[in-house]
N, C-alpha and C positions, 0 to 999 in steps of 0.2 A: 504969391505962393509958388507958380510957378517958376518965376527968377530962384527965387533961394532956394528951390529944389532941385533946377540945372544946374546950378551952381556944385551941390552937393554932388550931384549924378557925374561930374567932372573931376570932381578931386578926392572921392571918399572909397579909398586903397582900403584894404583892411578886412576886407567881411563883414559879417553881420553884424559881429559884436562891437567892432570898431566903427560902423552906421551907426549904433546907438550913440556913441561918441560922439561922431560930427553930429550928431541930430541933437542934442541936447547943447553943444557949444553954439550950433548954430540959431537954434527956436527958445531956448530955455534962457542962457546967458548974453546972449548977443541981442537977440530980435526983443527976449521977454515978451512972447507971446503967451506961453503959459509958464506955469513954475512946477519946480520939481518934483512935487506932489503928484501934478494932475500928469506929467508925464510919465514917472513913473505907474500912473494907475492903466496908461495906455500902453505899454511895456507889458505890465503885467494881463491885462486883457488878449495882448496880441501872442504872449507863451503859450496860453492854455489853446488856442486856433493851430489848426494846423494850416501851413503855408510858411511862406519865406517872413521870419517876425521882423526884420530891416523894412521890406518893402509894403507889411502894414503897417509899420509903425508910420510912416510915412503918408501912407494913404488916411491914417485916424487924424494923422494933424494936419491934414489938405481939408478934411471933414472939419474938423473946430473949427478950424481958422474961417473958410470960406467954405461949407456947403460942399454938396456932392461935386459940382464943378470945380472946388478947389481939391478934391480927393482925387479924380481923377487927372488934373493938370501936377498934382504933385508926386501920382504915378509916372506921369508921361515923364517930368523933368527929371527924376532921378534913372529911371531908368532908360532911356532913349540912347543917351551917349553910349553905354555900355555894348547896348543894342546894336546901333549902326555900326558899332566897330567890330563886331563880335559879326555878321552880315558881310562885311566887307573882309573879312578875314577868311569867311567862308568860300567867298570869292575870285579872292584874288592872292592868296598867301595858305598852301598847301602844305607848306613845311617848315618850321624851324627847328634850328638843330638846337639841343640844347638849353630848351627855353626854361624851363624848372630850376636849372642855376645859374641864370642871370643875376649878375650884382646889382641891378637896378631894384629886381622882384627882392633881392634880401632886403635892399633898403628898405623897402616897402614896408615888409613885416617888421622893420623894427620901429616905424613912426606908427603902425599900428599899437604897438607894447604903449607908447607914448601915450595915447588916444584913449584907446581902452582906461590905464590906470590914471590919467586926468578926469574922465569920467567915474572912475570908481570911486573918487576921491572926494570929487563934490557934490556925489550924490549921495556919500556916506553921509559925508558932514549934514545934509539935508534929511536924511533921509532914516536917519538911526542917530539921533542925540540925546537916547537916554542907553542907560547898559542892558537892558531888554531887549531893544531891538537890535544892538548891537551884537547880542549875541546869539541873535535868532542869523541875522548876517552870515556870522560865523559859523556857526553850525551846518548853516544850508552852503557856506563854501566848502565846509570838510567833507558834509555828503559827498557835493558833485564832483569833488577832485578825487575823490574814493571810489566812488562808484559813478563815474561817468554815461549820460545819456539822458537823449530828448523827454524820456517819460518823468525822469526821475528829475528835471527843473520842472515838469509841472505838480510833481508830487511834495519839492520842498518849500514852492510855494502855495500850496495849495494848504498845509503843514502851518507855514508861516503865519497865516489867514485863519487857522485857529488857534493859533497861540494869542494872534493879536486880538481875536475877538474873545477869550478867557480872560485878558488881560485888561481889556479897555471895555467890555461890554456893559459896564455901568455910568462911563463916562457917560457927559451930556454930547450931543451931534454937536460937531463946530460948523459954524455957518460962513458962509463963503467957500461955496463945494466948488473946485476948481475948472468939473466939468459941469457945462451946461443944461442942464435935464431939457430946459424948453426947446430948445432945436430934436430932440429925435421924434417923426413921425412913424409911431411905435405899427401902425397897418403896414405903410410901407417896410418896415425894418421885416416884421412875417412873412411878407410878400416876397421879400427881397431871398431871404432864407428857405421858403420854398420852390423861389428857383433853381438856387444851389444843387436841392435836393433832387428836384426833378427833372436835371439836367446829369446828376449824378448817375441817375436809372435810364432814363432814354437815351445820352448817348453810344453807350455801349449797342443797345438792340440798335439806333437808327444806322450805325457804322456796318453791324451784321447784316443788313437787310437791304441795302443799299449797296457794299462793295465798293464805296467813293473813299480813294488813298483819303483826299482831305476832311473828309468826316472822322475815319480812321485815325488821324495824325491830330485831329481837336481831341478827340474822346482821349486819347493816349495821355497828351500832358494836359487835359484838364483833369483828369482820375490822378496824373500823377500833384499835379498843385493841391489836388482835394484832399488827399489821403497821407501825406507826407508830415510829420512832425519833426521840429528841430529845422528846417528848409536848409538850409546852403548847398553843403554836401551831402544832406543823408539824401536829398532828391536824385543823387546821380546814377544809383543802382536802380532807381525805381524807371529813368527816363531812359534810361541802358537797355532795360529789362523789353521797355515799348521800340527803339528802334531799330536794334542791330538784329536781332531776332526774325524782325519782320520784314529787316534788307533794306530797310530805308537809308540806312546810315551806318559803313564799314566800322569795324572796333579803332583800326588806326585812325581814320577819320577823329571818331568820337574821342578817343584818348587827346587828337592834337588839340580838340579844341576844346579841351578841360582845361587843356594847358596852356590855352590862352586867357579864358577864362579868369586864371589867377593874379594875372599881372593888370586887368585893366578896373578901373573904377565903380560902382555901381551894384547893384544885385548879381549874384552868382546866376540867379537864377536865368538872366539875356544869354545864360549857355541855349535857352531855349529857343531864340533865333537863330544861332547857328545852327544847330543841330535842321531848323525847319528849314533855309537857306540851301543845306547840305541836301534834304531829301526830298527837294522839290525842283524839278526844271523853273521855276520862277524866282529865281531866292530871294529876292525883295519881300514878294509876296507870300509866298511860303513863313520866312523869317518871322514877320509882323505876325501873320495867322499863327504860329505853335506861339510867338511869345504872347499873345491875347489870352491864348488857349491855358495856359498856364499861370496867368495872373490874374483870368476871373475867377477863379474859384475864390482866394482871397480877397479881393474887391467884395465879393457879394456877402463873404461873410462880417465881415469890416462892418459892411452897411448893415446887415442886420443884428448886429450884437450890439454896436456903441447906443444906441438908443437906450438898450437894457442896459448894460452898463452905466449912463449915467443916472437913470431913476434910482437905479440899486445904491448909487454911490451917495445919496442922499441919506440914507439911514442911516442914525447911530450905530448899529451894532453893523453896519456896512463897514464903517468909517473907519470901526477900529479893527476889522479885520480886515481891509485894506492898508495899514497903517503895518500891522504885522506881513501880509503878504509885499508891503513895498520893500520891508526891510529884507527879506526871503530874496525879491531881484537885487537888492546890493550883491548877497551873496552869489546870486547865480554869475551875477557880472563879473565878484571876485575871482569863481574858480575859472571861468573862461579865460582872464587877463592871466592864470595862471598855464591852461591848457584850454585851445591851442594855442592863446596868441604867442607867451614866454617861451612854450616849448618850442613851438616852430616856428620861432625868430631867433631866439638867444642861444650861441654854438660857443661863447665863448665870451671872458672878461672884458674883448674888444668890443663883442656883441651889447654889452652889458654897460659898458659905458657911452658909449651912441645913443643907444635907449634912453640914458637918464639925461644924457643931453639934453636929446632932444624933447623928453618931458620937461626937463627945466627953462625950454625956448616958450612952450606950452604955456607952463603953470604961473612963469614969476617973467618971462620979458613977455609975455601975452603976442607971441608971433602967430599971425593967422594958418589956422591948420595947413592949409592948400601949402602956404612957404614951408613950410616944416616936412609936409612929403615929398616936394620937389627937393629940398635938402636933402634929405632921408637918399631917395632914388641917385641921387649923383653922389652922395656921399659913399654907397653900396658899391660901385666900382670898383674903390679898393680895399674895401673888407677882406678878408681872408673868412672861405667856404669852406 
């Protein structure tokens, strides 16, 4: 788990939505570790949590797969590379000019267009094969390209989830439920969940009472991992809001290393060890600590929902409104592969046939993702910006 995790954590450009991509070419179609069903149900679990949904989804299938020690080694591998470099950047590379229109960073976005609609593609086919939930899909893409924002993917799957259970709730339960109910130890999952919470209240008072920058700098991005819906970008006003304010970290600073941020592999969220890197005399140690600080909140919710999650997922009238909330994530997948990924990759018909390229190195000569970005980034050179 954790090989095919660093694996990921090294080549997976794109953001969140494009994570979902490699995660499903890599665990779904490659590995067949689970199938598209049961992934999709762990997509749709990880929307309704707030936290970065890339970097749970990841951590729910280190949990299948192997146990909490596979959850957390499948945190560590995807996010580490991003990490270390996003540290060493803090370090030792204070400035570059320019970096937002790099031809490499265009390619990027456009082997993401690639990624995303290979994923939308064959998790439609999976995932909505009758005209029901196909046009539950549709509907829940025309909302969110309409009316864009993190509430409103969890409101048209949530939407979705009762159409499908109107629709199917006299079906019988189909057997062979893809997640395993016998693995969640449902004490520990409560246990786990009122950590969350009681770390959500204390740390704020222990940081006041105490006056320790580094108590200070946890409370900060673990309220911001806690409380953030949508994760990539919408965390960045929240993590702004905790450090420039309170002089940890200059506005230039934080802006360069947004903007590093974008170009390198892995969760957005390893913005969180630079930023700790930047406002700590220790940056190793700093780094590590704000990026911990910012990914347990998710860890612990992971751990304590997937247990309910799979009992639940064992009921019929579950089943079929899972069945309609799955189709709900095609759509949300749809309108994302529309905005941001088309919009802020595609400038032009030059942009637009690269793209389909390089989807069709993807879809029908089966080039492995990682060739296809490193194509992508050298090819971006001589694109016209």
């Amino acid at each position: 788990m954790f090989r095919a995790a660093l694996k990921l954590g090294l080549v997976s450009f794109g953001g969140p939505v494009a994570h979902l991509g490699y995660f499903r070419e890599e665990f779904v179609r490659k590995r067949r570790w689970l199938d598209d069903a049961a992934y999709a149900d762990l997509v749709a679990l990880c929307q309704f949590l707030p936290g970065p949904a890339s970097s749970q989804v990841i951590f729910a299938l280190g949990m299948r797969r192997a146990g909490l020690p596979g959850a957390v080694l499948a945190s560590l591998g995807f996010t580490l590379p991003s990490a270390v470099l996003m540290i060493l950047f803090a370090i030792g590379v204070a400035s570059i000019g320019g970096f937002q229109n790099a031809g490499w960073l265009h390619g990027l976005k456009l082997a993401a267009v690639a990624v995303v609609a290979k994923a939308v593609i064959g998790m439609g086919r999976q995932l909505c094969p009758d005209a029901a939930r196909r046009s539950i899909a549709a509907l829940a893409a025309a909302c969110l390209i309409v009316f864009p924002g993190s509430w409103l993917q969890v409101g048209v799957i949530v939407v979705g989830g009762i159409a499908g259970w109107c629709m199917g709730r006299k079906e019988s339960p189909q057997t062979g439920v893809s997640l395993d109910a016998k693995r969640g130890n449902h004490i520990l999952a409560v246990a786990t969940l009122g950590v969350f919470g009681l770390l959500l209240v204390l740390l704020p008072v222990l940081a006041s009472v105490t006056g320790n920058k580094d108590v200070a700098m946890f409370d900060g991005f673990y309220r911001a991992g806690s409380l953030v819906f949508g994760g990539g970008h919408v965390v960045l006003p929240l993590l702004r809001a905790e450090v420039v304010p309170n002089g940890w970290v200059g506005d230039d600073a934080f802006l360069a290393g947004y903007g590093a941020a974008q170009a390198l592999p892995g969760p957005l969220f390893a913005f969180a060890a630079y930023l700790g890197a930047v406002g700590s005399p220790r940056p190793w140690l700093g780094g590590l600590w704000c990026l911990f600080a910012i990914f347990l909140p998710s860890w612990l919710l992971i751990a304590g929902a997937v247990p309910f999650w799979q009992r639940l997922r064992a009921k019929a009238w579950a089943q079929a409104a899972l069945r309609g909330a799955n189709a709900a994530v095609v759509g949300v997948l749809l309108a994302a592969l529309y905005h941001p990924v088309c919009t802020g990759g595609i400038h032009g018909v030059l942009d637009l046939a690269t793209a389909a390229a390089l989807f069709g190195l993807l879809q029908w000569r089966k080039t492995p993702p990682w060739l296809v970005v490193l194509a992508a980034a050298v090819f971006g050179q001589w694109l016209p910006r």
